[in-house]
C-alpha positions as CSV (number, residue, x, y, z in Angstrom):
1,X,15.0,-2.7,6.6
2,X,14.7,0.6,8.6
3,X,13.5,3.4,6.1
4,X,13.6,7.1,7.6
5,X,11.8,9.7,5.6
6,X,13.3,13.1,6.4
7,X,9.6,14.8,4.9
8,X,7.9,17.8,7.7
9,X,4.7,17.0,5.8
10,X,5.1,12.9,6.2
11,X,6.3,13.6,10.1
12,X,3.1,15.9,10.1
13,X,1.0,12.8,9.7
14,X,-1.1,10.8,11.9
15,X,-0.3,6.8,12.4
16,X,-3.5,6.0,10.6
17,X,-2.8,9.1,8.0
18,X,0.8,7.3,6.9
19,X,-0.4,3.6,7.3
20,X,-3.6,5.1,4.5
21,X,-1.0,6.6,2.2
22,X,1.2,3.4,2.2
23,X,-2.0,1.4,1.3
24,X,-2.8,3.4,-1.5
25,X,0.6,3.9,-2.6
26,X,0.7,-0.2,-2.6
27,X,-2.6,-0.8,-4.3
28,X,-1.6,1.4,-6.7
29,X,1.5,-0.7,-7.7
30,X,-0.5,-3.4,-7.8
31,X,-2.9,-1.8,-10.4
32,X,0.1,-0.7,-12.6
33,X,1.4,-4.6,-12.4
34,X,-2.2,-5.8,-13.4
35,X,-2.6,-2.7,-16.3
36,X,1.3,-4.1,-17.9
37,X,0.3,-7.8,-17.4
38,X,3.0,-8.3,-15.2
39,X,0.3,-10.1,-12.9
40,X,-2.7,-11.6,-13.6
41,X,-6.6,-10.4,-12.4
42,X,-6.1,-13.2,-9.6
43,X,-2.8,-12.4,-8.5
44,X,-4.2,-8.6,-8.7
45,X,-7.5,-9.7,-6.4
46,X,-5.6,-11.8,-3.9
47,X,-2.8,-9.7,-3.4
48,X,-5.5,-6.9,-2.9
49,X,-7.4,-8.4,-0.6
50,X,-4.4,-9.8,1.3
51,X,-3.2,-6.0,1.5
52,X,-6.7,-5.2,2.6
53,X,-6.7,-7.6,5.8
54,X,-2.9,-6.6,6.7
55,X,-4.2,-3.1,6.5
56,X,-7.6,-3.9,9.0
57,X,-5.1,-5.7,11.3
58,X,-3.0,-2.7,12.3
59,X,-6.0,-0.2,12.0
């Protein structure tokens, strides 16, 4: 799926800058899921730290 974001201020942004915002964008979904108990704290964790290590790959 090829997403173009047509934003100055996004375009503005470094590599590292957008690949940041995404993360916290994400882990903040994830954290919404967990508060509605649409996941469990386990799901929450792994899916975190999964996130976390896709995140240290690109960096």
């Amino acid at each position: 799926m090829d997403v173009t974001i047509k934003d100055p201020a996004w375009e503005a942004l470094s590599h590292a800058e957008k690949n940041h915002r995404l993360y916290l964008s994400q882990k903040h979904t994830l954290e919404l899921f967990l508060e509605r108990g649409a996941i469990s704290r386990a799901q929450f964790e792994k899916s975190l730290r999964d996130l976390s290590e896709k995140m240290d790959e690109k960096a």
